[in-house]
Structures are given as structure tokens and as C-alpha cells.
N, C-alpha and C positions, 0 to 999 in steps of 0.2 A: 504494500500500500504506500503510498506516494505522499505526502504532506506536504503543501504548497504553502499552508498559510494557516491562522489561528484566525476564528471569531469569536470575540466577547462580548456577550451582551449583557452584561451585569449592573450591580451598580444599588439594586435595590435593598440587599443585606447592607448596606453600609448608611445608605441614608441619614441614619441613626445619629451615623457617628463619622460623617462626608470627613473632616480633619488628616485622618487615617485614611484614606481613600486611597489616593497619591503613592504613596509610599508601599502600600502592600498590592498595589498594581506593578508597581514597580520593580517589587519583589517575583511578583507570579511571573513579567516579564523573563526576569531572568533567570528562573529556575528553570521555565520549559526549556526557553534558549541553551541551557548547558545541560538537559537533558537531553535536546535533540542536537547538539556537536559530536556527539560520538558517532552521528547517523550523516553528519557531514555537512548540518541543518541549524548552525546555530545561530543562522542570520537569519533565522525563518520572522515573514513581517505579520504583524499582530493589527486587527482590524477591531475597532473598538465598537461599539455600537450606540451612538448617545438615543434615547428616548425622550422628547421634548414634552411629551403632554402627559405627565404624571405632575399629579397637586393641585391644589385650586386655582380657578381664571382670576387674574386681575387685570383692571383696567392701564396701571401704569407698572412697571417691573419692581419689584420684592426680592429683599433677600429670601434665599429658599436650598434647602440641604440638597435640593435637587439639583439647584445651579451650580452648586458649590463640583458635588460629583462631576457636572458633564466638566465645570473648568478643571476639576483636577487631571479629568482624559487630555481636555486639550494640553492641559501642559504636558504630560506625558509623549503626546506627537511631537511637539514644540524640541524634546530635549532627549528622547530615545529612537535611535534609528530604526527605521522601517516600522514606526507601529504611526498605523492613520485613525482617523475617528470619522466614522460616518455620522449624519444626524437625522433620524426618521420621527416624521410624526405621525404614529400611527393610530391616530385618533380617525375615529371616524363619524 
């Protein structure tokens, strides 16, 4: 079996406690990473999944553990290679 790529669509265990986000993605990052280098995979790229429409509407923007999470993805694209962030609103 061939592994081209990782998606993560997470985010919701953490809400709680967005703070720690950042850092233990960062972590998952690079544990799969040196578990796939023995297979010759350890640049393998990580695709993030943001979810926009969790939490209540408001009319003008709020802080929200929600935002907090998707910014800590985006930093994670910002400052580790090959990992992207998509952003679905799968609200319907």
C-alpha cells in the first residue's frame, strides 16, 4: 500500500483547551513523519482540515476556541513543511 499523504480532520477534542492545540499537532506531525522515514516517507505532507461552521452565528466576529484551533493549523502550515490547511464549510 502506497501512502501519499495524511488527512486530519480534527480539532474538536481540543476545543476545550485550543492553547495546547498547536503544539501537540505538532507533535502528531512529527511522530508519523519518523515513523514513516524508515519506509523512505518522512516528508510525507499533512493536509489539515479547518471546519468553519461549528459554534454560534454572530453578526460581527468573536473570540471563539474555534478560531483559536483553525489559527493554530494555520500557523502550523505557516512554519512546518508540507503540511496545508484546507477550509470547508460544510454547513448546509
Amino acid at each position: 500500500m502506497a501512502v501519499r499523504g495524511m488527512v486530519w480532520a480534527g480539532g474538536g477534542a481540543d476545543v476545550s483547551k485550543p492553547e495546547g492545540y498547536g503544539k501537540t499537532m505538532e507533535a502528531l506531525v512529527s511522530s508519523w513523519r519518523g515513523a514513516f522515514a524508515a519506509a523512505g516517507k518522512g516528508d510525507i505532507p499533512f493536509f489539515l482540515l479547518q471546519s468553519a461552521s461549528h459554534g454560534d452565528k454572530h453578526p460581527a466576529p468573536v473570540e471563539s476556541a474555534w478560531a483559536a484551533i483553525r489559527n493554530a493549523q494555520m500557523g502550523l502550515a505557516d512554519t512546518l513543511p508540507d503540511v496545508f490547511v484546507e477550509n470547508r464549510n460544510f454547513q448546509t
